[in-house]
Each structure stands twice: as C-alpha cells, then as structure tokens.
C-alpha positions in Angstrom: 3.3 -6.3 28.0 2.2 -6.7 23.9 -1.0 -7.4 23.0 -0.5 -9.8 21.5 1.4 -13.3 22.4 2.4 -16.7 20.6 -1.3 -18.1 19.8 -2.0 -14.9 18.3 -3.8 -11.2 19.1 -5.2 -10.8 22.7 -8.7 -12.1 23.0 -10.9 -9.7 24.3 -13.8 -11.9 24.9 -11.6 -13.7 27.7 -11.7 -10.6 29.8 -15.4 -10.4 30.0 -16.8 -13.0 32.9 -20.4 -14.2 32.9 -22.6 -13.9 35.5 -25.7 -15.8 35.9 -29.1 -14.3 37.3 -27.7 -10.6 37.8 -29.3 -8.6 38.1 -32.7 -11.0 38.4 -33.1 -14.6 37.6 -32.6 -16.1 34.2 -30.3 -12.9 32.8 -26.6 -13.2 31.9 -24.8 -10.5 32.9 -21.7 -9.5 30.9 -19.0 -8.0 33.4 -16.6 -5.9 31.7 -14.8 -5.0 35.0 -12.4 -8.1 34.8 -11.4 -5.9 31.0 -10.6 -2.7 33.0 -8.5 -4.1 35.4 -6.3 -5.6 33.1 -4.1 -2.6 31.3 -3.3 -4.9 28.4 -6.7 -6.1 27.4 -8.3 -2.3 28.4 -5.3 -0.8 26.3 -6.5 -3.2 23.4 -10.0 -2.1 23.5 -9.1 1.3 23.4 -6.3 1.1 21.0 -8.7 -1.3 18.5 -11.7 1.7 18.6 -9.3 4.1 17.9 -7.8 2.1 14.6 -11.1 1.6 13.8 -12.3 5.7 13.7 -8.7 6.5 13.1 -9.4 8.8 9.6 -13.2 8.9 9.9 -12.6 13.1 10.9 -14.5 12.7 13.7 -14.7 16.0 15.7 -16.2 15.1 19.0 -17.0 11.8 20.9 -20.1 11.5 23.0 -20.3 9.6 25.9 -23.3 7.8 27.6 -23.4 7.4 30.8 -21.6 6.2 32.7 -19.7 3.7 31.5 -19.7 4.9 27.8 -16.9 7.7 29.8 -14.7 5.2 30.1 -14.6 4.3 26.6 -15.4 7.5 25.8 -12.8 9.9 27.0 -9.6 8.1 26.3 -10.9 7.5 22.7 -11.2 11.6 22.3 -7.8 11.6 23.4 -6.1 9.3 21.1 -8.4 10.6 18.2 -7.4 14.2 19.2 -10.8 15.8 19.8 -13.3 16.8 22.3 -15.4 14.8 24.8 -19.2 15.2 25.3 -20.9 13.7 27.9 -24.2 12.3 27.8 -25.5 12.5 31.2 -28.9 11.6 33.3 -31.3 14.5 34.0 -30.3 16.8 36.3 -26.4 16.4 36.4 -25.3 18.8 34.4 -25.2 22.5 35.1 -25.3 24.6 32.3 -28.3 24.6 29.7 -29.2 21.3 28.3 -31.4 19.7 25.6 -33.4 16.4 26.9 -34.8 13.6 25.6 -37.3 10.8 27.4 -36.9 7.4 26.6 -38.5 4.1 27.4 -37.1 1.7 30.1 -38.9 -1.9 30.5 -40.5 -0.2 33.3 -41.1 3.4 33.2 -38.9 6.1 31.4 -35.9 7.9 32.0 -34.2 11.5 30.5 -30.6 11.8 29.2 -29.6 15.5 28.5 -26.4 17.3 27.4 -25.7 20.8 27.1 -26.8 23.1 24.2 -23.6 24.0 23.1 -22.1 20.6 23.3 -22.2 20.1 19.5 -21.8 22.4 17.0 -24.0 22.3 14.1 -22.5 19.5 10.8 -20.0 18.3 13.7 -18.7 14.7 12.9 -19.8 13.0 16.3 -19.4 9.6 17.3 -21.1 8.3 20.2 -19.4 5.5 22.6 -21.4 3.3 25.3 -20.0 0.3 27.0 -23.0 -2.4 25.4 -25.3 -2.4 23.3 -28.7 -4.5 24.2 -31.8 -3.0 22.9 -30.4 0.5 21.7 -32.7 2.3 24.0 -30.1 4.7 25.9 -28.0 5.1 22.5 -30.8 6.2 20.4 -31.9 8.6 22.8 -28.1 10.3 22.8 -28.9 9.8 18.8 -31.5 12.3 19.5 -29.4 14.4 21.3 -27.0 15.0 19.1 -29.3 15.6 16.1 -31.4 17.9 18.2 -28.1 20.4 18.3 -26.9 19.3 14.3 -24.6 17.1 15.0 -23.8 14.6 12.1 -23.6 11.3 14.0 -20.2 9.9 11.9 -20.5 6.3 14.1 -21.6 4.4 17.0 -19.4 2.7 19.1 -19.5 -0.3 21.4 -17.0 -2.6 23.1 -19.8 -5.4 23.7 -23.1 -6.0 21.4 -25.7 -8.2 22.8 -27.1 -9.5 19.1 -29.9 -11.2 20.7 -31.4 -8.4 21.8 -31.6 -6.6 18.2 -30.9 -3.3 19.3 -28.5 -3.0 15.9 -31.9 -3.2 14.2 -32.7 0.3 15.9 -29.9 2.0 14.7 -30.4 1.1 10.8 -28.9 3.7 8.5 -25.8 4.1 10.9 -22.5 3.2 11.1 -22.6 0.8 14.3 -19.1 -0.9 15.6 -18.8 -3.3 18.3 -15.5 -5.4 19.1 -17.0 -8.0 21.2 -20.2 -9.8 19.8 -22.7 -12.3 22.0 
C-alpha cells in the first residue's frame, strides 16, 4: 500500500477518532489508536517525522512516556541514533535525575538516567500530544539537567487550544496533526 492515493497524500487526521466525555464529561478525547493499527497511516507518521528531522544531526531521541515510545523508538531508528526514555518515578533502575511537575491535581516525577545524555548532545524529544506542555517541559528539564542541547520537539497531535506551544517558546516545536 502507498501513501498516498488519487485525491492526493494520506490524510492523517482521518485516522484519529473523536471521543466525546473521555475521560470525564465535556472533554474530547483524541484517539490515536485507530492511526496505529493502520500500517499505512502509522508508516506515514513515522516516515513524515523522520523527513522532517532528516539533517537536523540529531544524536538521540527522547521519549515520554509511554506513548511518546511509540513515536519515539522507530524515529531513532530511521534517524540512525539512540533512544532515551523518559519514564515515571521509580521505573528505571540505574541512577536517575528527576524532576516534579504539576498535574491539575497534584504532581507527578518523570526521571531518566544520568548518563542518558551526554553533555552538547543534539536531543530531540517525541510525545504522542501536546496539550498544555506540562509532561514535555518537565523531560525539557531533564535533558538540560544532563547538557543536552534540545535540537526539537516532536508531536504527532497538538491540541492548539490548550496553548501548551506557548510553554515551549524559544524551541523548535513540530506537530503533524493540529486541533
């Protein structure tokens, strides 16, 4: 299968389903799992990040977890370098750097290990959405805690309305599906 057919380049937007009041009443929840299923339209994603850092030297890509891994580790591949993973506290065994961050309610702690990034690495970081830039900036952190030279950030959806893009000001940000 091509991905692309008679009216054009595949549409990625027509392999993300809506779902009203999930997870509580009065949110729309974009579902991206309809995307993986489909090889063509997951291959396009994939292949469409990867045109777009193709060149940048980047040296490692960050994931955020979890479902920034699945963007995440087949986009190291293709761009021929390593993958980090950003992961919640307490999942990783070796020695890790943290970093709290607020949630609506409460906090939460991403960490990666210390010698996950070397110091001036090119890094890009990869997450499945971008809302309000919470969970990305805190993997920002990360990586500049251990030197790393964040080279891009990467998204397959961005929720505009939630101006999470306004967060990450003075960074490359990338996202190929926009609500």
């Amino acid at each position: 299968m091509s991905s692309s057919s008679a009216s054009g380049p595949l549409r990625l937007e027509d392999w993300i389903r809506d779902i009203p009041d999930f997870p509580q009443k009065g949110v729309l929840f974009r579902d991206i799992t309809p995307l993986l299923q489909n090889p063509e339209a997951f291959r396009a994603a994939i292949d469409r990040l990867a045109a777009h850092y193709s060149g940048a030297g980047i040296q490692t890509v960050v994931g955020v977890e979890s479902r920034g891994f699945i963007f995440a580790a087949p986009l190291a591949y293709l761009l021929g370098c390593g993958f980090v993973p950003v992961r919640k506290f307490g999942k990783l065994p070796a020695k890790t750097v943290s970093v709290e961050y607020a949630l609506e309610y409460g906090t939460n702690i991403v960490e990666m290990h210390t010698d996950a990034i070397k110091p001036g690495e090119r890094v890009l970081i990869v997450d499945d959405l971008l809302a309000t830039g919470g969970t990305v900036s805190a993997a920002m952190e990360l990586v500049e805690k251990l030197g790393g030279h964040i080279a891009g950030i990467a998204f397959l959806v961005e929720l505009t309305y939630l101006k999470g893009r306004e967060r990450l000001k003075g960074y490359d940000v990338f996202a190929l599906i926009k609500y």
